[in-house]
TIZA-381710 format. One record per atom (N, C-alpha, C): atom name; residue in three letters; residue number from 1; x, y, z. Coordinates in steps of 0.2 Angstrom, whole numbers, padded with zeros to 4 digits. Layout:
N
> atom  rest  nr  px  py  pz
> CA  ALA  NUM  X  Y  Z $
...
REM end
This chain:
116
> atom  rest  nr  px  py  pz
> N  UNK  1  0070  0029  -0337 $
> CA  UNK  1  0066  0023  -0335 $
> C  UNK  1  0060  0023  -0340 $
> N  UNK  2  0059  0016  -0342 $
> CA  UNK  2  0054  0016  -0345 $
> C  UNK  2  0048  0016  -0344 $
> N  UNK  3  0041  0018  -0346 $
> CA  UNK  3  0034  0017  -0342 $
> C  UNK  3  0031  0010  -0340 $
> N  UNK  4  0035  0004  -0344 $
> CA  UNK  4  0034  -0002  -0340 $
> C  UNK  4  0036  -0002  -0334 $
> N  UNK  5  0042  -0001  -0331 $
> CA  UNK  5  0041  -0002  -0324 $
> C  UNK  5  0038  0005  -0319 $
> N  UNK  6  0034  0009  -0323 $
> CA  UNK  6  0031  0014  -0317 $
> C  UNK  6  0024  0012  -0315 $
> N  UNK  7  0022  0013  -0310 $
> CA  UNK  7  0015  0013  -0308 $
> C  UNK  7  0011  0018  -0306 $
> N  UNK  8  0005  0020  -0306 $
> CA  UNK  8  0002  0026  -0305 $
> C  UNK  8  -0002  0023  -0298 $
> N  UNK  9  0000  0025  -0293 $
> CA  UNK  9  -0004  0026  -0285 $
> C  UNK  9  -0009  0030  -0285 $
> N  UNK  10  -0014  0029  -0282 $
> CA  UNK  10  -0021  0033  -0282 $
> C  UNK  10  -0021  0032  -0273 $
> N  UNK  11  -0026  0037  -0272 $
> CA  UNK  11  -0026  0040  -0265 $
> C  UNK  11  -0030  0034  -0264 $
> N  UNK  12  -0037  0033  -0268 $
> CA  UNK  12  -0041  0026  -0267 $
> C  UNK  12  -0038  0020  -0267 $
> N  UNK  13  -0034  0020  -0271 $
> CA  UNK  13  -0032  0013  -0269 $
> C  UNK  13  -0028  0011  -0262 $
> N  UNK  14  -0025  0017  -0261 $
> CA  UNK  14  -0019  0019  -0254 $
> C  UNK  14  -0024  0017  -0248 $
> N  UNK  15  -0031  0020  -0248 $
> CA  UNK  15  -0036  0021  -0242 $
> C  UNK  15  -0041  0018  -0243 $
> N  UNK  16  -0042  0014  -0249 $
> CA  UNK  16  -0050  0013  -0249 $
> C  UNK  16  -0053  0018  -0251 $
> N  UNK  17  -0059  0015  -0245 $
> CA  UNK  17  -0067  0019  -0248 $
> C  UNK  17  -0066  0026  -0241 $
> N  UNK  18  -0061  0028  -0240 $
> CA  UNK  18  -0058  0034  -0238 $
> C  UNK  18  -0060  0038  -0239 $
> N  UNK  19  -0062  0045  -0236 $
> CA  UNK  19  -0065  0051  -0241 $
> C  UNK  19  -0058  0056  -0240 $
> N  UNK  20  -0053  0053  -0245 $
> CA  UNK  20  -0049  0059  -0247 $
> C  UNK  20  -0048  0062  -0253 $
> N  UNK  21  -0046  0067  -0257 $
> CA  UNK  21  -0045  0071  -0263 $
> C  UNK  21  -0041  0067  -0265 $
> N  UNK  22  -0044  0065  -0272 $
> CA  UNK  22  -0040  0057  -0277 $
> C  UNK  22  -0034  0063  -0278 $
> N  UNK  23  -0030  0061  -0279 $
> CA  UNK  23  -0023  0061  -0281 $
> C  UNK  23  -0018  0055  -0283 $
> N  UNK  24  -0014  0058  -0286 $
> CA  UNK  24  -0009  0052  -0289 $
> C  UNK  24  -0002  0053  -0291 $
> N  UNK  25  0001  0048  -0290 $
> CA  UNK  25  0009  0049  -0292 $
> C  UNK  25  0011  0043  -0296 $
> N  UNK  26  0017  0046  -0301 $
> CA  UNK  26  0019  0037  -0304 $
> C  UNK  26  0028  0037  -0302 $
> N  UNK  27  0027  0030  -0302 $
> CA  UNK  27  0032  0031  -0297 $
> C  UNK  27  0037  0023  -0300 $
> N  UNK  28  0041  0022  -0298 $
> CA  UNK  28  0047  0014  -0303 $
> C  UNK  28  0039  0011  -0297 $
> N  UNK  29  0039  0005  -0300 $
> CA  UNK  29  0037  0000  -0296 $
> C  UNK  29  0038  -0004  -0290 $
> N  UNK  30  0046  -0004  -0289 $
> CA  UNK  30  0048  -0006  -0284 $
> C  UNK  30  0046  -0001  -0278 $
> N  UNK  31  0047  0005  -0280 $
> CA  UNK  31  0045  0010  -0276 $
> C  UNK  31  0038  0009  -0272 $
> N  UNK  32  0034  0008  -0279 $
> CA  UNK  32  0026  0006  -0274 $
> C  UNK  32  0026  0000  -0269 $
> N  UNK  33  0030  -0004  -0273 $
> CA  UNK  33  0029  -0011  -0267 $
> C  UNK  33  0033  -0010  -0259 $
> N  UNK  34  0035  -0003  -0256 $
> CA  UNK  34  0040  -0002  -0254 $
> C  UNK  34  0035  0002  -0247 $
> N  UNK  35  0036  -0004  -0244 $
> CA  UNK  35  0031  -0005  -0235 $
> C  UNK  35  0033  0004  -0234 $
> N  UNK  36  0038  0005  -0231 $
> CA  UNK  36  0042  0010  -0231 $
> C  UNK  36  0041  0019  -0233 $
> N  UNK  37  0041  0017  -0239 $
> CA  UNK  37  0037  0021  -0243 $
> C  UNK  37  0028  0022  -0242 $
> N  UNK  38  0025  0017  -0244 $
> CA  UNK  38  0017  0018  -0242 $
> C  UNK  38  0017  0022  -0239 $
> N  UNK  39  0017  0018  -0231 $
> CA  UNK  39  0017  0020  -0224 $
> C  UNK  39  0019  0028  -0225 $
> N  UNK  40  0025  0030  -0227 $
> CA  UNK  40  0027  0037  -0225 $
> C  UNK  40  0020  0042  -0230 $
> N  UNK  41  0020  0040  -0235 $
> CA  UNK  41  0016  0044  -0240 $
> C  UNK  41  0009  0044  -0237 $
> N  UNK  42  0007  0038  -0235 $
> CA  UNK  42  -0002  0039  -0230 $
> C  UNK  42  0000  0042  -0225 $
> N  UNK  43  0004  0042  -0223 $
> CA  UNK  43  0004  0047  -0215 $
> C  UNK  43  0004  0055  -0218 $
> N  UNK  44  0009  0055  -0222 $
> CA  UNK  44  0009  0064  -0226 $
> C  UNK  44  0001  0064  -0227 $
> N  UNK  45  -0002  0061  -0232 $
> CA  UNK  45  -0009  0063  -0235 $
> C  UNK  45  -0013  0063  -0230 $
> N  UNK  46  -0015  0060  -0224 $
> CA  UNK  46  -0020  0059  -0216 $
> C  UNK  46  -0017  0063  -0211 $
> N  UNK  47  -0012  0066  -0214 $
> CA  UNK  47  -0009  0072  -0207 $
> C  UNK  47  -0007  0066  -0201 $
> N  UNK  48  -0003  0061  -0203 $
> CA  UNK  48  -0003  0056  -0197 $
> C  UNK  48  0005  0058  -0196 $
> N  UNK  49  0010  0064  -0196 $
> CA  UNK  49  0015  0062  -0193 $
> C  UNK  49  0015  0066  -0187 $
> N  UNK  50  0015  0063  -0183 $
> CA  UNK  50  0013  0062  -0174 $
> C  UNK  50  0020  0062  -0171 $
> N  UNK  51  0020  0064  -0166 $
> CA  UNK  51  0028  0063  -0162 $
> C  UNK  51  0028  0054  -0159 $
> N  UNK  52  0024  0050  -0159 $
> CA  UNK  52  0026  0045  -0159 $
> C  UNK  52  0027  0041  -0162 $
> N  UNK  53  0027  0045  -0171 $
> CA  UNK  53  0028  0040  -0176 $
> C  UNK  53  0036  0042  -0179 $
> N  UNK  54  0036  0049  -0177 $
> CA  UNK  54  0043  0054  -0182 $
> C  UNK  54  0045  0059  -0175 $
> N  UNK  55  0052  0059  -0176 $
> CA  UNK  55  0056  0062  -0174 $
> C  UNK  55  0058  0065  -0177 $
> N  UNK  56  0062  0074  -0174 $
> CA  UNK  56  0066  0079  -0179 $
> C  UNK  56  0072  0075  -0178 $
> N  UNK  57  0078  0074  -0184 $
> CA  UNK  57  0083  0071  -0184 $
> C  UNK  57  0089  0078  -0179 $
> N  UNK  58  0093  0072  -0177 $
> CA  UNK  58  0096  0078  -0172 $
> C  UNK  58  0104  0084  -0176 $
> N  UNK  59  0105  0080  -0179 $
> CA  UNK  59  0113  0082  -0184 $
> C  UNK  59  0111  0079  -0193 $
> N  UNK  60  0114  0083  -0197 $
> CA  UNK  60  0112  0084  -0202 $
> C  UNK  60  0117  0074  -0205 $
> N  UNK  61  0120  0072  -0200 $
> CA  UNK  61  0124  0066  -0201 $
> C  UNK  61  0116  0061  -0201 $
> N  UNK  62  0114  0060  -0194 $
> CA  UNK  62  0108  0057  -0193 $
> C  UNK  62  0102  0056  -0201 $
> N  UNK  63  0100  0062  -0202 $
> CA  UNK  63  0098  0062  -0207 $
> C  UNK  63  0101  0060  -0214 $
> N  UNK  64  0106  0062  -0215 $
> CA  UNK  64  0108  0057  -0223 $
> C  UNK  64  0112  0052  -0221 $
> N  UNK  65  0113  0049  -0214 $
> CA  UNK  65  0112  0041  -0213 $
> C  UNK  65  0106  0038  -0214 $
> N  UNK  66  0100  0042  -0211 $
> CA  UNK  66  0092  0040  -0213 $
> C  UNK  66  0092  0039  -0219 $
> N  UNK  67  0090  0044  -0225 $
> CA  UNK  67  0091  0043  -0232 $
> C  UNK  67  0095  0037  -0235 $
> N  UNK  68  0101  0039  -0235 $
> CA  UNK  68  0106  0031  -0237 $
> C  UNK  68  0104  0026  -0236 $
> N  UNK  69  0101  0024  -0230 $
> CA  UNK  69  0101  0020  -0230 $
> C  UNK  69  0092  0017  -0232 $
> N  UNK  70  0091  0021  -0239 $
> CA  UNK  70  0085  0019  -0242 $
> C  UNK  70  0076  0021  -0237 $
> N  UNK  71  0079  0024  -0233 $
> CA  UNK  71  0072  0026  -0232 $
> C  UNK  71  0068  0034  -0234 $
> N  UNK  72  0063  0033  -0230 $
> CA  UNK  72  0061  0041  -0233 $
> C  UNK  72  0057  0045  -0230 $
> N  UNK  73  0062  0052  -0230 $
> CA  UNK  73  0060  0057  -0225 $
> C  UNK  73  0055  0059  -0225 $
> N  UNK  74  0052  0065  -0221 $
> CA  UNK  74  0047  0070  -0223 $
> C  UNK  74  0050  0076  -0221 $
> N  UNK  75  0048  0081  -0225 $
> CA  UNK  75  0048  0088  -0226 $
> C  UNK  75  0045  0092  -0225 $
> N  UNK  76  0043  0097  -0219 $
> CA  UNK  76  0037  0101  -0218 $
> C  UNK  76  0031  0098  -0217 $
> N  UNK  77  0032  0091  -0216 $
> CA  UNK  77  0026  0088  -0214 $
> C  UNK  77  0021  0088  -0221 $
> N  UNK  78  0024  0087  -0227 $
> CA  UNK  78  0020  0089  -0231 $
> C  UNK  78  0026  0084  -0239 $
> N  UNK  79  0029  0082  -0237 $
> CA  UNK  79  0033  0082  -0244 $
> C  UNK  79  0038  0075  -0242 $
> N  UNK  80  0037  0069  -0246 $
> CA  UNK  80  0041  0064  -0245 $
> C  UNK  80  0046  0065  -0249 $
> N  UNK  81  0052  0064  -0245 $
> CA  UNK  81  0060  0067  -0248 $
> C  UNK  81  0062  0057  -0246 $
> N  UNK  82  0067  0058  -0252 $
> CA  UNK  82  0072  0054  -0251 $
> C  UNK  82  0079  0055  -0255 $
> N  UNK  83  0085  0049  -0256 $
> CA  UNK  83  0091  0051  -0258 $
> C  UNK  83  0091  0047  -0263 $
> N  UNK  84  0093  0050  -0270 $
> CA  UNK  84  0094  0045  -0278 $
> C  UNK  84  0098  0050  -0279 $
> N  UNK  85  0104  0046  -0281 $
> CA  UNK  85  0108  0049  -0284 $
> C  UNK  85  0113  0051  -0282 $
> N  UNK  86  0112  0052  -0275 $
> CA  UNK  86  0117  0058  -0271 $
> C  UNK  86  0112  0062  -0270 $
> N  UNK  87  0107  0066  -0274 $
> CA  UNK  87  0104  0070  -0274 $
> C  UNK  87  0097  0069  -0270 $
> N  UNK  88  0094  0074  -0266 $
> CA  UNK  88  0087  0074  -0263 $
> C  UNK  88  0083  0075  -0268 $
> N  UNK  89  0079  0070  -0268 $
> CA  UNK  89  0072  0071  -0272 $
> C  UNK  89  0066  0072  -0267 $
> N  UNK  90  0059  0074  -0271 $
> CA  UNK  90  0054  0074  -0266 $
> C  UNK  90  0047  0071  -0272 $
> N  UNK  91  0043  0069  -0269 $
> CA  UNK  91  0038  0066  -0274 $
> C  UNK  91  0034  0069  -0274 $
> N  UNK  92  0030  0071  -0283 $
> CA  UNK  92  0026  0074  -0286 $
> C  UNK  92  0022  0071  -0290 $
> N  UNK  93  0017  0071  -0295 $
> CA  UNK  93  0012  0069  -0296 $
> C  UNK  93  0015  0065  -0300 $
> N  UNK  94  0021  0067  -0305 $
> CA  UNK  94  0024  0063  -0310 $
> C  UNK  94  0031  0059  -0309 $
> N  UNK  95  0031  0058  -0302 $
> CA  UNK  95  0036  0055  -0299 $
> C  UNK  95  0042  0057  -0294 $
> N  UNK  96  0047  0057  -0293 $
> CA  UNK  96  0051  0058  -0288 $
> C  UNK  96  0053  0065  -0292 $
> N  UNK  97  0056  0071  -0290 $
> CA  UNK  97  0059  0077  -0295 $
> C  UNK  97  0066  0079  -0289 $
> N  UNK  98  0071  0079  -0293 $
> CA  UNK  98  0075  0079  -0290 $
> C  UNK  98  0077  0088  -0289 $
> N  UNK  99  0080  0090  -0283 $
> CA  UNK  99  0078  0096  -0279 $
> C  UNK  99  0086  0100  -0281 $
> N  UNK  100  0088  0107  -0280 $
> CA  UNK  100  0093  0110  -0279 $
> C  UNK  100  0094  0113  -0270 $
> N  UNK  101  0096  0112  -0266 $
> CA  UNK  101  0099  0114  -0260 $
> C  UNK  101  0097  0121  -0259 $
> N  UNK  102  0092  0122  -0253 $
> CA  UNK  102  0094  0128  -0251 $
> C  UNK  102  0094  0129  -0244 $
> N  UNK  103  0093  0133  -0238 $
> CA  UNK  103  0094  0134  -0234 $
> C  UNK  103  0089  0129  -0231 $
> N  UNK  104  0084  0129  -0231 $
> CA  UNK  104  0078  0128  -0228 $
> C  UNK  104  0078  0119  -0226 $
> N  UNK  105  0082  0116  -0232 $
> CA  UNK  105  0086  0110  -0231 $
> C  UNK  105  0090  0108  -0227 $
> N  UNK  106  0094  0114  -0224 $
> CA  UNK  106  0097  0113  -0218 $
> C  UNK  106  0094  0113  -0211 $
> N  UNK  107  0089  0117  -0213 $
> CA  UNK  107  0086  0118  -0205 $
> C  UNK  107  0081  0112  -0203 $
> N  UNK  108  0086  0109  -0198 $
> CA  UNK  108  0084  0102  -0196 $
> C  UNK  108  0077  0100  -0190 $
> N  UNK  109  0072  0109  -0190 $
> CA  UNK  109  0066  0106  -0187 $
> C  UNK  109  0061  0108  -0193 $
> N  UNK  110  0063  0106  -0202 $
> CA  UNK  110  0060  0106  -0207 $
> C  UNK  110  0059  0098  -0206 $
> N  UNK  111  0062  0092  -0203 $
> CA  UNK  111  0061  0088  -0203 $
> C  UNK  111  0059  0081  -0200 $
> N  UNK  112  0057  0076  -0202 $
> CA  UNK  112  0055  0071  -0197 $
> C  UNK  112  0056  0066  -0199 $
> N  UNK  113  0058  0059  -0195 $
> CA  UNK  113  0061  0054  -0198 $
> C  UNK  113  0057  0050  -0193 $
> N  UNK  114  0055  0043  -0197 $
> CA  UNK  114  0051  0038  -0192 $
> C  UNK  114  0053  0034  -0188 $
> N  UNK  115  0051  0034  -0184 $
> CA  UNK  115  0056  0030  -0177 $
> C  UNK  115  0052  0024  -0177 $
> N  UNK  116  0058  0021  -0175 $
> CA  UNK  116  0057  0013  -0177 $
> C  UNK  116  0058  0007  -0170 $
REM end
C-alpha cells in the first residue's frame, strides 16, 4: 500500500487539548475514518474498557465472528487487534503488524469485545 492512502493519527488530534503522551500510528485511511476503530483505540489509550462498554467473548467462534465481521477487538486491555487476511493483526506506531499464534491468543479472558 502506498503512503498516499495512509494517515498518521496523533493522540491530539484523537483528544484535543487532552493531557495524554502524543503518540501516533499510520494507518490505510479508511481505517482512520472508521467510527469503530477510533472509539476502540481512545478507550485502549484513557483505560476506558469498562465492563459496560466490553465484554470477554464467550467461545473462540464468538470472537472470530466479532473480527469477520470487520470490527476490532482488544487484547489485554492494551492492544487493538483485528482480522486482515485471515491473519490477527494488532496496531503499532507504523501500522497494523500482523502477529504469529500463540497460547495467550486462545485464552479467551485476554479479551474484550464491545457490546453493542
Amino acid at each position: 500500500m502506498n503512503n498516499k492512502n495512509r494517515i498518521k493519527l496523533k493522540t491530539s488530534e484523537l483528544f484535543g487539548n487532552f493531557n495524554y503522551p502524543e503518540q501516533s500510528w499510520t494507518v490505510p485511511s479508511w481505517v482512520a475514518k472508521n467510527d469503530d476503530f477510533l472509539d476502540v483505540l481512545k478507550d485502549v489509550i484513557s483505560f476506558g474498557i469498562t465492563e459496560d462498554k466490553y465484554t470477554e467473548p464467550k467461545t473462540f467462534t464468538e470472537l472470530f465472528s466479532y473480527l469477520k465481521g470487520k470490527q476490532y477487538a482488544v487484547f489485554e486491555e492494551r492492544f487493538v487487534v483485528c482480522l486482515t487476511q485471515g491473519r490477527l493483526a494488532y496496531l503499532t506506531s507504523s501500522g497494523f503488524s500482523k502477529v504469529s499464534a500463540s497460547e495467550d491468543v486462545f485464552e479467551l479472558s485476554n479479551w474484550k469485545i464491545k457490546i453493542f
